[in-house]
N, C-alpha and C positions, 0 to 999 in steps of 0.2 A: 185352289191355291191357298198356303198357308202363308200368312205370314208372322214372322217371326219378328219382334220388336226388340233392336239391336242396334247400335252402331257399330257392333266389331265383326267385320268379313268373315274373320276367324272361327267363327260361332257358327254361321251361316254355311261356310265350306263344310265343318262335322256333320252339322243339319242335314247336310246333302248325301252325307253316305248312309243319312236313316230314312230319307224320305224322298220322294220323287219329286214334289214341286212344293218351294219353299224360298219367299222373297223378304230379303229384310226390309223393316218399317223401323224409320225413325221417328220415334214416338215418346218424349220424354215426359214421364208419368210421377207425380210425387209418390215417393215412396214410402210405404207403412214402417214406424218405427217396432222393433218386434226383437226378442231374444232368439226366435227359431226362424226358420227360413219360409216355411209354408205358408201361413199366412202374409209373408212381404208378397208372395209368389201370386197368391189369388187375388189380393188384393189389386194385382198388376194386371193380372189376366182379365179381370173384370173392367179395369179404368182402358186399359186399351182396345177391348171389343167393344165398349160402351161411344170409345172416340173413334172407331175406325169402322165400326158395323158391318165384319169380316172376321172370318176365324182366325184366331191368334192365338199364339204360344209366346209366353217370357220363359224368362229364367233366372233364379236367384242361387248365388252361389257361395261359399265361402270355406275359409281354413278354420278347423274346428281342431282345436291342442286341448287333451286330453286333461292332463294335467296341470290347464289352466283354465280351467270349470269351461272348456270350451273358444275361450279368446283364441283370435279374434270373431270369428264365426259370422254374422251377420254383418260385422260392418268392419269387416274384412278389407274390400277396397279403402272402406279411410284411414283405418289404422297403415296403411300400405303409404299413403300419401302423408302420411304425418308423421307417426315411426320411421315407417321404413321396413325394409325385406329385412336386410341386415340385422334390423334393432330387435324384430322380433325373433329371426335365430337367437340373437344371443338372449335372451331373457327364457326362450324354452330351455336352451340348454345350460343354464346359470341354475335353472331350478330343477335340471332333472326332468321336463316333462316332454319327452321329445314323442311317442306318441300322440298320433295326429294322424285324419281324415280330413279331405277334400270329398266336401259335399255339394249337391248340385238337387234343388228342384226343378222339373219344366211342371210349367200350370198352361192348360189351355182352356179354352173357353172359343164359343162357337153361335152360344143364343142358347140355344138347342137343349132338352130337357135329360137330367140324368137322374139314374135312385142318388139321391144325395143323404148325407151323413154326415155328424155334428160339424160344424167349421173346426179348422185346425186349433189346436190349442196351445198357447205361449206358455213353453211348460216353466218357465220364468215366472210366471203371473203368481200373487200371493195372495189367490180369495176365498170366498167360500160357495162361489156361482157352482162350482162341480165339485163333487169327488175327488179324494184322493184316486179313488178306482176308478172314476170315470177319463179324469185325465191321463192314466197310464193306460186306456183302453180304445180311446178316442179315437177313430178312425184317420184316414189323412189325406185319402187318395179323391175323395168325392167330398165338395162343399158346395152349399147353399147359401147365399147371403140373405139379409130381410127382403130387399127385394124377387126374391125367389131366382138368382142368375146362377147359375151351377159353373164350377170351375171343375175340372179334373187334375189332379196334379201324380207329376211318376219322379219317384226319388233315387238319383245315382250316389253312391257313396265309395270313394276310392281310400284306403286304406294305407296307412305311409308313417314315415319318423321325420323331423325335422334334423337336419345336418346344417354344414355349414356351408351358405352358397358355392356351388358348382354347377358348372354348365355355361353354354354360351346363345341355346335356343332357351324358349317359352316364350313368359313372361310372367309378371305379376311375382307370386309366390314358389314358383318353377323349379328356379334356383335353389331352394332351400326345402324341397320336399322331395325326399326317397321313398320309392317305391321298388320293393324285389331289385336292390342295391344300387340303381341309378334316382340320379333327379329327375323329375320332369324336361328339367333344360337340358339334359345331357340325350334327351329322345328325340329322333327323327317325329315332324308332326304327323306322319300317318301313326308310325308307333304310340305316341301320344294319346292322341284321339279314341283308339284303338281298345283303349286300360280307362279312360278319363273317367270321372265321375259324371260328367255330364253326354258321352257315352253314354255311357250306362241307362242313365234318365231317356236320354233319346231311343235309346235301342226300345224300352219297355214302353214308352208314347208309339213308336212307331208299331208295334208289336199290335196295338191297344187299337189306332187310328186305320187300321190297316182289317181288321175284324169288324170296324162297325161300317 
């Protein structure tokens, strides 16, 4: 049994059209402050197999605008509660940068030993710990922490423009992201699910969990 660390049903229904058994945990884990989304991801996958001593999958997601170095991206959900859906249409499209991806990590973690490789890397960060080559080369999919706990992580990425809300389904940012000419909100959620970023991430974990 896997369990998937969620409150929203939502997440848990798509889960089910990649995986066979798969129960939500309510598990609320402090989460790592970070510019990219991988490292919030392991960092999650590791706090909540460390609390539940069960294999687990999270997942970290957000709206990534192109031509606004990325906002909101990681903190996605607050800009959502403080902005607003609305505020942030109009500031993509006030500057022209309506290109935008909806991205989606799932990180699992199990105990269990993997070939791991560097921890993800906050490509935000301004040091001199790695490489300029190293950071653009830095694997993503396999981490190891100092305590030697391995996370696996599978990255969905859905490709879209920012419009101006439409639709009457989703939620979140829904309304205000076209994909191949509709919104999110304007799709049946099988159709949805179906295109999602986190799809996506799911199909290539189950793909993954399904061979070993």
């Amino acid at each position: 049994m896997l369990n998937y660390v969620t409150t929203n049903p939502g997440k848990v229904r798509e889960a089910e059209d990649y995986l066979d058994a798969v129960t939500a945990v309510d598990f609320d884990y402090p989460e790592l402050q970070s510019s990219t989304l991988e490292p919030i991801g392991a960092h999650g996958a590791r706090t909540a197999y460390r609390a539940i001593d069960a294999p687990v999958i999270v997942d970290d997601a957000g709206l990534f605008i192109e031509g606004l170095d990325g906002f909101p991206g990681p903190y996605s959900s607050f800009v959502e509660s403080t902005l607003g859906v609305e505020r942030v249409s109009e500031i993509a499209r006030r500057a022209d940068a309506t290109r935008a991806s909806f991205r989606c990590v799932i990180a699992y973690c199990d105990g269990e030993s993997f070939d791991a490789t560097p921890e993800p890397i906050d490509q935000g960060r301004r040091g001199d710990d790695l490489a300029v080559a190293d950071r653009a080369t830095a694997a993503t999919d396999e981490t190891v922490d100092a305590a030697g706990l391995p996370v696996k992580l599978f990255t969905g990425v859905m490709p879209g423009r920012i419009v101006e809300p439409r639709g009457d389904g989703g939620f979140g940012y829904d309304p205000i992201f076209e994909h191949d000419g509709k919104t999110l909100a304007e799709l049946e959620t099988a159709e949805k699910n179906a295109i999602s970023h986190r799809g996506r991430a799911l199909a290539k974990f189950a793909e993954w969990f399904d061979s070993r």
